[in-house]
Structure formats: C-alpha cells, structure tokens
N, C-alpha and C positions, 0 to 999 in steps of 0.2 A: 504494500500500500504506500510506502515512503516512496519507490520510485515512479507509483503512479500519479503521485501529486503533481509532477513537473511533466506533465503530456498531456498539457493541453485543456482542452474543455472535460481531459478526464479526471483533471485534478477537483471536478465539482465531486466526485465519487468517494473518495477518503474523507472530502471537507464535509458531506453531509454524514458517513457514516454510523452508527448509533453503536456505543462501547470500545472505542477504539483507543488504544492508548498513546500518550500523553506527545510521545516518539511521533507517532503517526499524523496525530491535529497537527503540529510544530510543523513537521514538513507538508502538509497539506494546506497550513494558512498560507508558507511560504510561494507554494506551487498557485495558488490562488493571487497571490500580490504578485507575482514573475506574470502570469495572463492580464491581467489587468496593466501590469505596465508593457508588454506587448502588445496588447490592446490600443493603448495611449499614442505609444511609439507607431504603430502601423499608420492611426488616423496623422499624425504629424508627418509621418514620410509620404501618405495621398495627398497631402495638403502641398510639401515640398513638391511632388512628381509634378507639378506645372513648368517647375524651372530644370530646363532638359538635363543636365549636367550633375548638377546638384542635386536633384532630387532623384536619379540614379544612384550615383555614390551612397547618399545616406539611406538610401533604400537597403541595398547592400549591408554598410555597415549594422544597423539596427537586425538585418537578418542574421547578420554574422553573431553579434551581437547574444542574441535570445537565444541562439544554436547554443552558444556558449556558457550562457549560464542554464541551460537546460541539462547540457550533459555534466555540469558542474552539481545541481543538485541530484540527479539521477544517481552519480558515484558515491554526493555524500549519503544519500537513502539507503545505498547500495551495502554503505558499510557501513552503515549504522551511528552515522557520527552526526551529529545532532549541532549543525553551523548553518549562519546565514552564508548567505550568499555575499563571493567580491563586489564590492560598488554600491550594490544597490539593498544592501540587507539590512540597510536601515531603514528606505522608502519603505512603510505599510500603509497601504490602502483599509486591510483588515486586520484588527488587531485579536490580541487572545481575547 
C-alpha cells in the first residue's frame, strides 16, 4: 500500500482505506500532496504551452520532475523508510 500511494489517482486507494497503519496514511497523505502538486504543475505548464519554446522545456522539466519524485517515494515505501520527499516534503496540501 506504501508504494501504491505515489501512482497516481491510485494513491486515493491507501488515502481512503479503513484500518490501515500509521506507515501507510504517512505515505498515502504524501502520494496524495505529490498528485495534487502535479496537478498544479500540469495546469501551469498548459498555461506556459502558449509560448513555443518555453512552455516545451518546462513541460519537460515538470514531467521529469514528478517521474522523479515518484520513483523516489515508491523506493522509500518500498523499504519501508518512513521520509518526505526532496524539495517539496514540506509543501502539504493535506495535512494529518
């Protein structure tokens, strides 16, 4: 369930589920705030795609981006090591 929180629309799955422990919510709030600023990020690089050059590149970056800290929370789930995320594990959208 740790590393289902960081994939996507499936991280609503861990974040709703009933008896789950403490390990689990932790990484499912995180997977839930990592969508949401993807989310943010996507509308802000449609907004850039008007300007041809620029809004390629940060298009780009931002995907690179999310790849990144998606396989970053997937490993930590993976191994059970209970970390925000580089950069942005401070932004929350959702708190405990």
């Amino acid at each position: 369930m740790g590393v289902l929180s960081y994939l996507g629309l499936l991280a609503l799955i861990p974040y709703f589920s009933k008896g789950q422990s403490s390990f689990v919510r932790a990484h499912a709030i995180r997977g839930m705030n990592l969508l949401l600023l993807e989310i943010i990020a996507g509308v802000a690089s449609g907004i850039l795609s008007f300007v041809p050059v620029l809004g390629t590149i940060v298009g780009w970056l931002i995907s690179l981006a999310s790849l990144a800290f998606t396989i970053i929370g997937i490993v930590n789930g993976a191994n059970h090591k209970d970390e925000d995320l580089p950069l942005i594990g401070t932004i929350r959208f959702i708190k405990n």
